[in-house]
KEKE-3310 file (N, C-alpha, C; in steps of 0.2 Angstrom, whole numbers, plus 5000, padded with zeros to 4 digits):
npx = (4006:4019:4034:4053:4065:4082:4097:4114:4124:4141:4158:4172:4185:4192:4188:4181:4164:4147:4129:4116:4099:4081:4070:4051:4036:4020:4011:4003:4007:4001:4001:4016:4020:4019:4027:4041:4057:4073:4089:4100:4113:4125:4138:4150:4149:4143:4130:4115:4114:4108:4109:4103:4089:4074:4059:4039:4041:4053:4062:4076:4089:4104:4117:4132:4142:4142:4138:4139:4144:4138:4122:4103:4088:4071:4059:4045:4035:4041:4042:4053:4069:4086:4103:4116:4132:4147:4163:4169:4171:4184:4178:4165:4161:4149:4133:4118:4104:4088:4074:4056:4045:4030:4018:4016:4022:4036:4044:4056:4071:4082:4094:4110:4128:4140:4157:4172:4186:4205)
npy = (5235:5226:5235:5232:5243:5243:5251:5258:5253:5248:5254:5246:5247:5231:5226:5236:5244:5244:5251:5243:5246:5245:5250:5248:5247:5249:5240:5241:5248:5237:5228:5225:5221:5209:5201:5191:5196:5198:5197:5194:5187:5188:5183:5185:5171:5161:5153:5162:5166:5163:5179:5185:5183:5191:5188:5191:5193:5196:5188:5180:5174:5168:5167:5155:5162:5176:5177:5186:5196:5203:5212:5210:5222:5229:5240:5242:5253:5263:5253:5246:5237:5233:5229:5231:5230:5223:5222:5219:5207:5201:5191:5195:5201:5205:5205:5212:5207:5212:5204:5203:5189:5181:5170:5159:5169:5178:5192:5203:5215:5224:5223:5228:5235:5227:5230:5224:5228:5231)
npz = (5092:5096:5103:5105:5112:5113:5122:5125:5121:5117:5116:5125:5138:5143:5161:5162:5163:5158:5154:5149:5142:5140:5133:5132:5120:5115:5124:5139:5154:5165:5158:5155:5166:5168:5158:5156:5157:5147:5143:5131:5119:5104:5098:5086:5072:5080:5092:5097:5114:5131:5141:5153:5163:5170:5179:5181:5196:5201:5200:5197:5185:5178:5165:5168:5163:5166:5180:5196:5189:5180:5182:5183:5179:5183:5178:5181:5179:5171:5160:5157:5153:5162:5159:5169:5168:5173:5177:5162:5148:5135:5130:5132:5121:5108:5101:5111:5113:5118:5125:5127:5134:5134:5141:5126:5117:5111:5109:5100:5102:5090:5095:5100:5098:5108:5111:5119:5121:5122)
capx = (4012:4025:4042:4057:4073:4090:4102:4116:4130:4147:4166:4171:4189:4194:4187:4176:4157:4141:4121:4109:4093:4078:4059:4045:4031:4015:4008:4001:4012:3999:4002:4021:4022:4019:4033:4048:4062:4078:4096:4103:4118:4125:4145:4151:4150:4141:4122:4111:4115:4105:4113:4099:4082:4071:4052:4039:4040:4059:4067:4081:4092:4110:4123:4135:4147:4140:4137:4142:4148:4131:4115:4097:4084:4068:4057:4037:4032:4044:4040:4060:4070:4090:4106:4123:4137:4154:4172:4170:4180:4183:4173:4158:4160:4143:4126:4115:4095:4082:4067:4052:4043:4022:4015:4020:4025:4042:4046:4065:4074:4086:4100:4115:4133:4146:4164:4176:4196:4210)
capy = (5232:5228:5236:5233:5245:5245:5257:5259:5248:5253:5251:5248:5241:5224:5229:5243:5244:5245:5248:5242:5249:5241:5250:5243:5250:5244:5238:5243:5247:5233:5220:5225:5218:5199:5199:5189:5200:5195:5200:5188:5190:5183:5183:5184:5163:5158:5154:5168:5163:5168:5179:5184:5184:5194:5185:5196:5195:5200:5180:5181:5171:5171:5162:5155:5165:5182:5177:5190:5203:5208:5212:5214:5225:5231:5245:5242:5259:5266:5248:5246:5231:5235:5226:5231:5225:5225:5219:5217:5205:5202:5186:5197:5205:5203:5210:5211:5208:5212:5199:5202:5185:5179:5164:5156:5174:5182:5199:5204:5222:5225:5224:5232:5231:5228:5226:5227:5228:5239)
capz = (5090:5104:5100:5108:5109:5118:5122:5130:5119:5116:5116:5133:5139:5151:5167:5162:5165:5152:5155:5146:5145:5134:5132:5128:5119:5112:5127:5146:5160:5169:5156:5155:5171:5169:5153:5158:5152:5145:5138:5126:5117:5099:5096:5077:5074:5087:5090:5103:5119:5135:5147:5159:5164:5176:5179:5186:5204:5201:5200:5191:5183:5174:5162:5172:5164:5170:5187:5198:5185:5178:5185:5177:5184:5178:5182:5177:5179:5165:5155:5154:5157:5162:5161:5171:5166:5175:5174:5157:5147:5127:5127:5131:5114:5106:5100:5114:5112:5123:5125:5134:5135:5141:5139:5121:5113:5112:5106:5104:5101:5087:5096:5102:5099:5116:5111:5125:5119:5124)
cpx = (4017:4030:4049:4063:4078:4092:4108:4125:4134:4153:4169:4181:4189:4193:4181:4171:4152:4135:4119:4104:4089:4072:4056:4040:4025:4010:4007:4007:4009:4004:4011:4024:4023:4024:4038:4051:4066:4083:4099:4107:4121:4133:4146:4152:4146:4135:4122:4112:4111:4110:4109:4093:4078:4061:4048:4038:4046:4064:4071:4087:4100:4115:4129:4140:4145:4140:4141:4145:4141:4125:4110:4092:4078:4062:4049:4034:4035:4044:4048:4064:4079:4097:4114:4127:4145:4158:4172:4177:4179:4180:4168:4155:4154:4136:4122:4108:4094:4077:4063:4045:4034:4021:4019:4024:4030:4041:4055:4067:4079:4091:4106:4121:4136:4151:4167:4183:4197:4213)
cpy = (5233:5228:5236:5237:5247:5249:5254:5255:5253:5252:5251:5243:5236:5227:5233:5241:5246:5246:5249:5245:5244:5244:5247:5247:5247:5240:5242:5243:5239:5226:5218:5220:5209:5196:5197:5192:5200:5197:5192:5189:5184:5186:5182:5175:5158:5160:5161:5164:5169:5171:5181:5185:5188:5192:5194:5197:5195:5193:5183:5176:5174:5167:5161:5159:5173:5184:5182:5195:5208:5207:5215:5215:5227:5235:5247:5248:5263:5259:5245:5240:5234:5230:5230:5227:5228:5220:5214:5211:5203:5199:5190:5202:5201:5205:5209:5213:5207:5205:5201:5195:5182:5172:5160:5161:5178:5189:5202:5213:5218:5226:5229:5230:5231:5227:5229:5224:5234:5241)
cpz = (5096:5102:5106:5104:5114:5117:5126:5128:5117:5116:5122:5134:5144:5155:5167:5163:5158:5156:5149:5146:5137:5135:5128:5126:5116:5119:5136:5149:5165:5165:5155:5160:5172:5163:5158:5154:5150:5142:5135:5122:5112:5097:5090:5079:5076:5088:5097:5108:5126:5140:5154:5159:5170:5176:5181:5192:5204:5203:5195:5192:5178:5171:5171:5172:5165:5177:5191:5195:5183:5180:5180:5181:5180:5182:5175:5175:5173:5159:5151:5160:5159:5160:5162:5169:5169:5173:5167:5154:5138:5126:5130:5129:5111:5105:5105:5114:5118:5120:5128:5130:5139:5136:5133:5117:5114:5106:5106:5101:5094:5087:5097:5102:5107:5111:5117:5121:5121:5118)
residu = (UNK:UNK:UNK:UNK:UNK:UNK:UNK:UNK:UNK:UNK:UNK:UNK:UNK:UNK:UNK:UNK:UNK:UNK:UNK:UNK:UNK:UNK:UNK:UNK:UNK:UNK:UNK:UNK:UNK:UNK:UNK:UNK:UNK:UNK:UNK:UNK:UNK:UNK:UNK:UNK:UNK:UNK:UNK:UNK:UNK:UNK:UNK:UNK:UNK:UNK:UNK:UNK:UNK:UNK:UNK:UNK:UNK:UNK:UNK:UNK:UNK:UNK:UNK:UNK:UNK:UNK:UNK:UNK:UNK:UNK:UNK:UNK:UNK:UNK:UNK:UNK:UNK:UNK:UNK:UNK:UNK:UNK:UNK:UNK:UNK:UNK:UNK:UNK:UNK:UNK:UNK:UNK:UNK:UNK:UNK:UNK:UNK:UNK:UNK:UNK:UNK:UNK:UNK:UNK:UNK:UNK:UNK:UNK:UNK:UNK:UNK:UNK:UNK:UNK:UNK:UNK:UNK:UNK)
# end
């Protein structure tokens, strides 16, 4: 059974910095590697929107509204995907799930709160 769980949420102000972090478990470190990995994040109201992905030859992709604030990393051998986040700002208050993704089947975490206010 493949479990995902984050860490790493929390109250943060304008400007400030968060990581993420997301283990995987239930599956191989080999086969860990071919999951595409993914943060995605769901605002009170408002559908799950993606904010990044990481393939596995290490393509990465990102909302636009992230771009250059937060970066996603992941590291095979500990089966964990990452996501930094810098100069926070209020609009990227919101539960953030892990995804790890193959072929047709998704797996996602249980979420983590962000809020960022002063």
């Amino acid at each position: 059974q493949v479990q995902l769980v984050e860490s790493g949420g929390g109250l943060v102000q304008p400007g400030g910095s968060l990581s993420l972090s997301c283990g995987v478990s239930g599956i191989s470190v080999n086969s860990f590697s071919f999951y595409v990995m993914g943060w995605y994040r769901q605002a009170p109201g408002k559908q799950r929107e993606l904010v990044a992905t990481i393939a596995p030859g290490g393509t990465r992709n990102y909302a636009d509204s992230v771009k250059g604030r937060f970066a996603i990393s992941r590291d095979n051998a500990q089966k964990t995907a990452y996501l930094q986040m810098n100069s926070l700002k209020p609009e990227d208050t919101a539960v953030y799930y892990c995804n790890a993704h193959i072929i047709q089947t998704d797996y996602w975490g249980q979420g983590t709160q962000v809020t960022v206010s002063s």
